[in-house]
C-alpha positions in Angstrom: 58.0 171.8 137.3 56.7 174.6 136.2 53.1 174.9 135.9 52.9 177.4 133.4 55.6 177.0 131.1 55.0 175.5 127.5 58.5 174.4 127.1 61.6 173.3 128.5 63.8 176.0 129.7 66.4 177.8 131.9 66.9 181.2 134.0 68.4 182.9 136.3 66.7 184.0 139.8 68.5 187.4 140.4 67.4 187.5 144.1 68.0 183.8 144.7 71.5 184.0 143.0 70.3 180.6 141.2 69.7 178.5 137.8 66.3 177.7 137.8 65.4 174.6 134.9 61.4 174.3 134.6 59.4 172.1 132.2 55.7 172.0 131.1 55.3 168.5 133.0 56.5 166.2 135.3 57.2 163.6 132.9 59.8 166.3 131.3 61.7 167.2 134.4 64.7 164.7 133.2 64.7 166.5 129.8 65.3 170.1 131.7 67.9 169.0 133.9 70.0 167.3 131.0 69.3 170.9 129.7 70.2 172.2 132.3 73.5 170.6 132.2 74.4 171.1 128.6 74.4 174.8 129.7 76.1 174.8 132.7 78.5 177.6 130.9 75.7 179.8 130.2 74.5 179.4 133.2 77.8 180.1 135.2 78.2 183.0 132.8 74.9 184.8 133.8 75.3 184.0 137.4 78.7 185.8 137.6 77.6 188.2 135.4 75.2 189.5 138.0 75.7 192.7 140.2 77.2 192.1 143.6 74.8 192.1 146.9 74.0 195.7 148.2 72.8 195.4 151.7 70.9 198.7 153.1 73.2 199.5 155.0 74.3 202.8 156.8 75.7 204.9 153.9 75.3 202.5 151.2 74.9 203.7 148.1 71.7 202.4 146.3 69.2 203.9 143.4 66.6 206.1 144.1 64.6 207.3 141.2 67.7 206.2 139.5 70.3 208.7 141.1 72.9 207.7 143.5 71.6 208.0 146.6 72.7 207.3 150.2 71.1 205.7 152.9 71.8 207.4 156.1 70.5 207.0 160.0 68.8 209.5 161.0 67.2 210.2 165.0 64.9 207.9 166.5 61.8 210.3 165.2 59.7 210.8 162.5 59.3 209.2 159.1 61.9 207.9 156.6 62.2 210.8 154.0 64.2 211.9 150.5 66.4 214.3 151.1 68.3 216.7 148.3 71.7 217.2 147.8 75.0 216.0 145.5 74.5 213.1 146.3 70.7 213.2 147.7 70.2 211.3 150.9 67.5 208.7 152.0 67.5 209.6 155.7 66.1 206.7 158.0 64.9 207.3 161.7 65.9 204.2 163.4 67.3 204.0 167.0 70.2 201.7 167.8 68.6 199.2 169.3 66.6 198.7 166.3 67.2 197.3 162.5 68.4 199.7 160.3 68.0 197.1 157.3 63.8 196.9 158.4 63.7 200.2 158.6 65.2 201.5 155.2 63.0 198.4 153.5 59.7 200.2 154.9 60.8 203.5 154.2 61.6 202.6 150.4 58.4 200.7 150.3 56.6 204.1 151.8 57.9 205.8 149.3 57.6 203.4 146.1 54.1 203.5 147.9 53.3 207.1 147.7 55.4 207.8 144.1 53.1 205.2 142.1 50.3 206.5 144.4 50.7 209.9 142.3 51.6 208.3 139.1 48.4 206.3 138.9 46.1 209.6 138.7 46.8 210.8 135.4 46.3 207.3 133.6 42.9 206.4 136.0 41.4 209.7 135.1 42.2 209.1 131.3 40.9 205.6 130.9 38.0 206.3 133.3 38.3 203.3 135.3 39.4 202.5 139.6 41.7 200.0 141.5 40.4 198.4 144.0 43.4 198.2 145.9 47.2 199.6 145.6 49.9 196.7 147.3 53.4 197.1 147.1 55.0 193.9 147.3 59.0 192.2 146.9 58.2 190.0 143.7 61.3 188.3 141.6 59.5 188.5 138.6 57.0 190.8 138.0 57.6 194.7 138.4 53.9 195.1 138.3 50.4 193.2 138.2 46.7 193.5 137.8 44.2 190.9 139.0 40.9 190.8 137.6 39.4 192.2 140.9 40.9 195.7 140.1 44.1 195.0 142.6 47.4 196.3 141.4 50.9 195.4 142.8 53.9 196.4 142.0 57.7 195.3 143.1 59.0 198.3 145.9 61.8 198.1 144.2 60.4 200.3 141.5 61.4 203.3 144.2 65.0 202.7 142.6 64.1 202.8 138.8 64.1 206.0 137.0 60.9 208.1 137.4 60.0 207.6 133.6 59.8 204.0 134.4 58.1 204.5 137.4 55.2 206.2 135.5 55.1 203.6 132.6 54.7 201.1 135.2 51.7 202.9 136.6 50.0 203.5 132.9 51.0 199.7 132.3 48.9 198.2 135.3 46.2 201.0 134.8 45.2 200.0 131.3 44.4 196.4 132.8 42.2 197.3 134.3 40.3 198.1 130.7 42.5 195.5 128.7 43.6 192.1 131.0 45.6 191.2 127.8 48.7 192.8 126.0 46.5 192.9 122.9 47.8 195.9 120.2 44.1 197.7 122.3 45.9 197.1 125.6 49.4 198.9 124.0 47.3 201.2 121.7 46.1 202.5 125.5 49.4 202.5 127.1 50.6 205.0 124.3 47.8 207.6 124.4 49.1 207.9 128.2 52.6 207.2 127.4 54.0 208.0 124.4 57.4 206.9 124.9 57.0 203.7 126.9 59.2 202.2 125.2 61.9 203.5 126.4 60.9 202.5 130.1 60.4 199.2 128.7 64.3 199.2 127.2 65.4 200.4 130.5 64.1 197.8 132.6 64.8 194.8 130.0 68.6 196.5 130.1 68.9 197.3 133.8 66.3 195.4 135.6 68.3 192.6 136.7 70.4 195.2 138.7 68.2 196.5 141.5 67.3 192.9 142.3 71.0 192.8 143.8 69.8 195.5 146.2 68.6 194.6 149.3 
């Protein structure tokens, strides 16, 4: 069951690699799963139609601010860090004794860290308003949110998206925190500080999906 939902329904976890069937009530939870069943194609369809598992890995090859980039081991010193070059490399300190996977997740959540970080200046000076708090975090569904306590979170695996969509996501949570709605106010805001939004928005609705097979 799911809590939320005003309908019956089905989707596809990208990170789980699973149908999920949800229903507004308990009492409805037959009703999905005969859904459920009916479209079994679909559903086998959109499961195989999803991207295939990219660990970080030693010189995998993985997104960064959508370019090709390659993740590489580095010495046992200092801090993970983006390096240019054709292709650019994501260069992570990490001894052999230690997890390179760990390490390349905290370095890529640094850096989603310290890009939206940036991004969030120009949209909190022009609406005039604070966050409380900055979290990056590994959600399956959300690329970004804003509680009513002024706490913004956003998905690390924003780091991967182009930067364009990085900064929409940071306008996006930003005018929140003076609209908790997406009421034509909340998009009228999201337009004065991002006039072409929706192109982020088609980006992510297109490639989203993808950078949940990363990691």
């Amino acid at each position: 069951m799911q809590p939320k939902a005003r309908r019956i329904g089905l989707r596809v976890d990208p990170i789980a690699r699973e149908a999920i069937a949800f229903a507004p009530s308990q009492r409805s939870l037959p009703a999905a799963l005969a859904f459920a069943k009916e479209r079994a194609g679909w559903l086998a369809a959109q499961l195989r139609s999803l991207r295939p598992r990219t660990a970080l890995a030693p010189d995998a090859c993985i997104p960064v601010f959508g370019q090709a980039t390659i993740l590489k081991q580095a010495g046992a010193g200092g801090r993970a860090r983006l390096e240019p070059g054709s292709p650019p490399h994501f260069l992570i300190p990490c001894p052999a004794s230690a997890s390179f996977e760990a390490r390349a997740l905290r370095g890529l959540q640094a850096l989603a860290l310290q890009t939206l970080t940036a991004e969030l200046q120009a949209p909190i000076a022009l609406f005039g308003v604070q966050p409380r708090q900055v979290r990056i975090k590994d959600t399956r569904s959300r690329w970004g949110s804003c509680t009513s306590a002024g706490v913004l979170s956003f998905s690390w695996r924003v780091v991967m998206a182009p930067l364009a969509v990085v900064r929409y996501l940071a306008v996006h949570e930003v005018a929140h925190l003076r609209e908790m709605n997406h009421s034509p106010a909340f998009w009228d805001l999201v337009a004065k500080a991002d006039p072409h939004y929706r192109s982020a928005r088609a980006w992510l609705r297109t490639h989203g999906a993808s950078l949940h097979a990363i990691g």
